[in-house]
N, C-alpha and C positions, 0 to 999 in steps of 0.2 A: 718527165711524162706530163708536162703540162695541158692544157686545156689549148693553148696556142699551136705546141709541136705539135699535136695530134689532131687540131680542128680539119676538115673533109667531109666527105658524104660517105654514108656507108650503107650498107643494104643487110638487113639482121634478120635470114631468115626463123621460120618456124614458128611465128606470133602467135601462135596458141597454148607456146608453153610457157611454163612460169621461169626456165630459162632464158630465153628472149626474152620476157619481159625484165627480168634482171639486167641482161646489157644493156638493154636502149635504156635502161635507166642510167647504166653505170656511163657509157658514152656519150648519151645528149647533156650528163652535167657534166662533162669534161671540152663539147663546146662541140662536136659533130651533128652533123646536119642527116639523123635515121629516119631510112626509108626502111620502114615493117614490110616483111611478103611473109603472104600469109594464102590458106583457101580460099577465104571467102570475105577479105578484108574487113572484116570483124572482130580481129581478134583480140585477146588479152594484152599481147606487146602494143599493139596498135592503139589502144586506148589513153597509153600513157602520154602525157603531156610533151614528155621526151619525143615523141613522133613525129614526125612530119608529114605522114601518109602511111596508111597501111594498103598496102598492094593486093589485091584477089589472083593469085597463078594459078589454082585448083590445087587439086590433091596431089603431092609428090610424091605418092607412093603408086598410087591408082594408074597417072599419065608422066611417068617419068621423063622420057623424052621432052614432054611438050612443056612441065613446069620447068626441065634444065634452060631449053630453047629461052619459056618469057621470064627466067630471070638473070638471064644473059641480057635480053631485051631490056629488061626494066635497069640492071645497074649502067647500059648502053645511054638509057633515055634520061636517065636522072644525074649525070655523070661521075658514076658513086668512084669514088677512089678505094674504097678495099667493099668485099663482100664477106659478110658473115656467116656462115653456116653453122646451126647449133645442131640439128638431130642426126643421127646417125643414117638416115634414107637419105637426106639432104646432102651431106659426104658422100653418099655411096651416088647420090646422081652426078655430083660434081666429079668425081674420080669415073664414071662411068661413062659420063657425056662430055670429057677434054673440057669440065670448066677449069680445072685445076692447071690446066697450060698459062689462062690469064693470072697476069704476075697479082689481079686485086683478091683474090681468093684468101683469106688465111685459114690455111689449113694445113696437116701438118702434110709431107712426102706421101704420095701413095704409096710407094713400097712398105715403109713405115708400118703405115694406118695398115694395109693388108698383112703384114706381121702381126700388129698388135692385136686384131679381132679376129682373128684366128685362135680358138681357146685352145686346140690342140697342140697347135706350133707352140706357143707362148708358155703351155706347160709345159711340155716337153723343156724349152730351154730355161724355164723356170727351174726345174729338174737338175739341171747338168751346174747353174749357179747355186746349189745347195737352197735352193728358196722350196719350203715343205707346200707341196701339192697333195692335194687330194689322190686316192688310188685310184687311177682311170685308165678305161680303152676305148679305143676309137673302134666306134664297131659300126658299117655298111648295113643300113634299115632293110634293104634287099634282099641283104645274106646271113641278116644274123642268127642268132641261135635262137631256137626257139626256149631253152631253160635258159636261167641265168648262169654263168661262166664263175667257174671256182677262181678268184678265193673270197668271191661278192658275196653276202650275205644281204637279205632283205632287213629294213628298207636300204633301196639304192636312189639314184637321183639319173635322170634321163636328161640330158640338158644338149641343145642345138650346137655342132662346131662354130657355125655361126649365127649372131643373133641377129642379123638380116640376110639375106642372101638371094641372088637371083635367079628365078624361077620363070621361065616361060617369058612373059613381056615386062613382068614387074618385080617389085619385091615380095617377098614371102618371110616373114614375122616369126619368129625361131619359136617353140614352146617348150618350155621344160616342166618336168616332171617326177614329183616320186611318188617312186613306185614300190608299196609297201606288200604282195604277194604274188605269186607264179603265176597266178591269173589276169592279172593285170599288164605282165610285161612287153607281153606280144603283141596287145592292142596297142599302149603308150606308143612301140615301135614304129607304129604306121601312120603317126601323126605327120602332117603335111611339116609342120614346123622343125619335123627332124631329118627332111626327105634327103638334104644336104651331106649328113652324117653326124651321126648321135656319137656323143663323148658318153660311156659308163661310167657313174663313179660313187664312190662310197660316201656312203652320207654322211655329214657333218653336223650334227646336233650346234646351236647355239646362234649367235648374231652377227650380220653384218659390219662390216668396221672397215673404213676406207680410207686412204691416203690421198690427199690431192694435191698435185705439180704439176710446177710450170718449169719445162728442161728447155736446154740449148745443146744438141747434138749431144745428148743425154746425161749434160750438166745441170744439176739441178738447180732452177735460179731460186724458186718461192714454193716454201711447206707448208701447207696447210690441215687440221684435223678438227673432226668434228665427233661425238657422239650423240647417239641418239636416245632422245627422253621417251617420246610416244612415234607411234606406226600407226598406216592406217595399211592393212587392220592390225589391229590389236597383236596380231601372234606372228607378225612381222612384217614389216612389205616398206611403203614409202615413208620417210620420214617426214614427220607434221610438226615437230620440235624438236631442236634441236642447239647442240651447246658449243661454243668452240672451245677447241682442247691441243694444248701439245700433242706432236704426232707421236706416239709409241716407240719409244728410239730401233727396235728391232723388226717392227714392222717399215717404218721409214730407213731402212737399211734394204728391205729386199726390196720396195719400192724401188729404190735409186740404182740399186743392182741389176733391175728388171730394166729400165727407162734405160741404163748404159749400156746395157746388151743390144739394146735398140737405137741406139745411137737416139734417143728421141725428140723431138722439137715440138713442141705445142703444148698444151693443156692435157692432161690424161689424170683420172681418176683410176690407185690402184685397188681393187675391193678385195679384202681377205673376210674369212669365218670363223668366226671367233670362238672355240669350242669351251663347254663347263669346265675342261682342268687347264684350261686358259693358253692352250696351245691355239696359234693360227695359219691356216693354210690359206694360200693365193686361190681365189675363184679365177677371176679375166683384168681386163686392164678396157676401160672406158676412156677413148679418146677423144672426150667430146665435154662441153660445158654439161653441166649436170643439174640437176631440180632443184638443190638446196641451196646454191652458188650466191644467192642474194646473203646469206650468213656470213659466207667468208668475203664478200664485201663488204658488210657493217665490220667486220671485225681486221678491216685492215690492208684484205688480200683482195685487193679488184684485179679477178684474173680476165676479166674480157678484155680490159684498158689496156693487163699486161701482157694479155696472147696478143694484142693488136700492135701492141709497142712490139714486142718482139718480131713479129713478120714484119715491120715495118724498115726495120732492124733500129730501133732506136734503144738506147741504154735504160736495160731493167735495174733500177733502184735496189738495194735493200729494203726486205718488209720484213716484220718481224708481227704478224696478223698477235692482236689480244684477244686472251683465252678469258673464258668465263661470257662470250658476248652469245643470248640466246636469240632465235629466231622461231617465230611460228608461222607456222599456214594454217590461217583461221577456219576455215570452211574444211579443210584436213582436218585437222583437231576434231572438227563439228564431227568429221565421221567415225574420227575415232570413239566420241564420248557414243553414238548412240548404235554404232555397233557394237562393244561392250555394254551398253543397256540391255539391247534385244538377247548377247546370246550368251550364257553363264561361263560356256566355254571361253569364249574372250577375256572373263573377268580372271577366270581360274588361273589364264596364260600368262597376264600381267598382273597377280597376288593383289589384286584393288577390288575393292567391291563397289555398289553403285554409286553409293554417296562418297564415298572418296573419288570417281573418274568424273562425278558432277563437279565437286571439290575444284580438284586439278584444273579439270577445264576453267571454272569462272577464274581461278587464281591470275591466268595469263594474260586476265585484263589489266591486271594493278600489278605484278609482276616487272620485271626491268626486260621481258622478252617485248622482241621487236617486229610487229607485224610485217611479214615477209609480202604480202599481196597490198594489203590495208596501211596506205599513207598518208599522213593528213597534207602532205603537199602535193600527190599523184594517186587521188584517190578512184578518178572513174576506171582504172584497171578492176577494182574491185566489187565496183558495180554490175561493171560487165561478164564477169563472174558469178555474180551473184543471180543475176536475170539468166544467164545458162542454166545453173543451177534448177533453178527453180521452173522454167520451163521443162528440162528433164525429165 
């Protein structure tokens, strides 16, 4: 997987995430010629040195048709030899609008991809391989019950079958929800984000924890794991630091169990919930690069190089990613330290008080973590970040 075998032109959509801005870093130093499409070509990937142009198609969510249409045009005009899709609207146009017929696309089978983000399918055959799911029903927003359905007790969790899905001319953004009394459950229902069909399911006190692979017709070639140090916010959500770690061997078992049922090919993040008596159950399966992916390319695992080597069909190497390599998102961090300033309850969630989350924060200056946005040799990504920011 050299810099040689794999030099070309590619097109990496999504430049405004810190996903794309991780591949055009991990490909333009492996010797490809990245063209950024982005909204408003301004974005974060586009900033990087690694660039070659960042493209304005508008909004892919907003004018789906018409961003499929010019980035059909743009990898036409530039003459990109594979295209990159990172966000999951960005898949759902290419599988919607026959990008996915052209052989430059890597992405995984639509059949596949609409098996895998499908949360109710995917449980369900999560189910039948003995892989522990959460208690859930699929229940019709139109038809359902107005009480909650025995043997649910409150709090429950309201979560979209799918987390994008097509509504009227565009997409519609799934919302999930819990819902912790009888009053509340009837409105949750009628949220536009569940209009698709609302999964019920019993809540799962504790953390996120995810598995990340790269399969071959749901052979797994590269394992990756990570934990998480800090969230923004505070009481859970994105991670802003973050550690490499061996993957959990029985968690990396329904992983591969789940990816083999799906015969799977590409990149996929598996996410389980990691409960206080330390049992975990499968949420959904992310078939797409994911936010903290620059980690597991410090630490080893360049899964862009290697989802691209693979559709290419070139020979995926042995990796063996090192564990102990941390990563931050500095401006993440930042919100984490001053949302836990502002609210007690943040401090309560993560047992820190103020001067210990100041503490923490300045430590990941001098620290061996490695600034995930902030490069001293690819630094105006973070600039440009930064002037967002602060406009804001």
């Amino acid at each position: 997987m050299s810099a040689s075998a794999s030099a070309g032109t590619i097109v990496v959509t999504d430049g405004e995430t810190r996903a794309a801005l991780a591949a055009v870093r991990s490909l333009g130093r492996r010797g490809w010629a990245v063209h950024v499409a982005s909204a408003d070509g301004r974005s974060l990937a586009g900033a990087s040195r690694h660039a070659r142009a960042d493209h304005a198609l508008g909004d892919a969510a907003a004018d789906p048709a018409g961003w499929a249409a010019r980035l059909r045009a743009l990898a036409d005009r530039v003459a990109a030899d594979a295209i990159f899709p990172v966000s999951e609207v960005a898949l759902g146009n290419a599988y919607r609008f026959g990008l996915d017929a052209d052989a430059r696309l890597a992405c995984p089978p639509r059949a596949r991809y609409e098996q895998a983000v499908d949360k109710h399918a995917l449980l369900a055959q999560a189910q039948e391989l003995g892989v522990p799911v959460p208690r859930t029903l699929l229940l019709d927003p139109a038809q359902a019950p107005a009480a909650l359905p025995a043997p649910f007790r409150y709090p429950v969790v309201l979560k979209p079958r799918w987390s994008r899905f097509w509504r009227g001319r565009g997409w519609q953004a799934g919302e999930a929800a819990i819902v912790r009394a009888p009053e509340a459950f009837a409105r949750a229902l009628r949220a536009p984000g569940l209009a698709a069909g609302a999964l019920l399911q019993e809540y799962v006190p504790g953390s996120g924890e995810g598995v990340f692979l790269l399969a071959r017709e749901g052979e797994p070639l590269v394992r990756f794991a990570h934990r998480r140090l800090r969230e923004k916010p505070p009481t859970g959500g994105v991670a802003v630091l973050s550690e490499s770690v061996r993957p959990d061997p029985k968690l990396l078992a329904h992983a591969e169990a789940i990816l083999g049922a799906l015969r799977w090919t590409g990149l996929a993040m598996v996410e389980f919930r990691r409960a206080p008596d330390g049992s975990a159950f499968l949420m959904e399966v992310n078939p797409r690069l994911w936010g903290s992916v620059q980690l597991a390319i410090d630490a080893g695992a360049d899964f862009p190089a290697l989802a691209l080597a693979l559709h290419r069909g070139e020979p995926i190497p042995p990796v063996e990613p090192r564990v102990g390599v941390r990563s931050r998102w500095l401006l993440g961090d930042l919100d984490h330290l001053l949302v836990g300033l502002r609210r007690p309850a943040a401090r309560r969630a993560t047992g820190r008080g103020a001067g210990r989350l100041v503490l923490d924060f300045l430590r990941g200056f001098a620290d061996t973590s490695r600034e995930e946005i902030l490069r001293r040799d690819d630094w105006r990504p973070f600039l440009r970040e930064l002037r967002g920011r602060l406009r804001a």
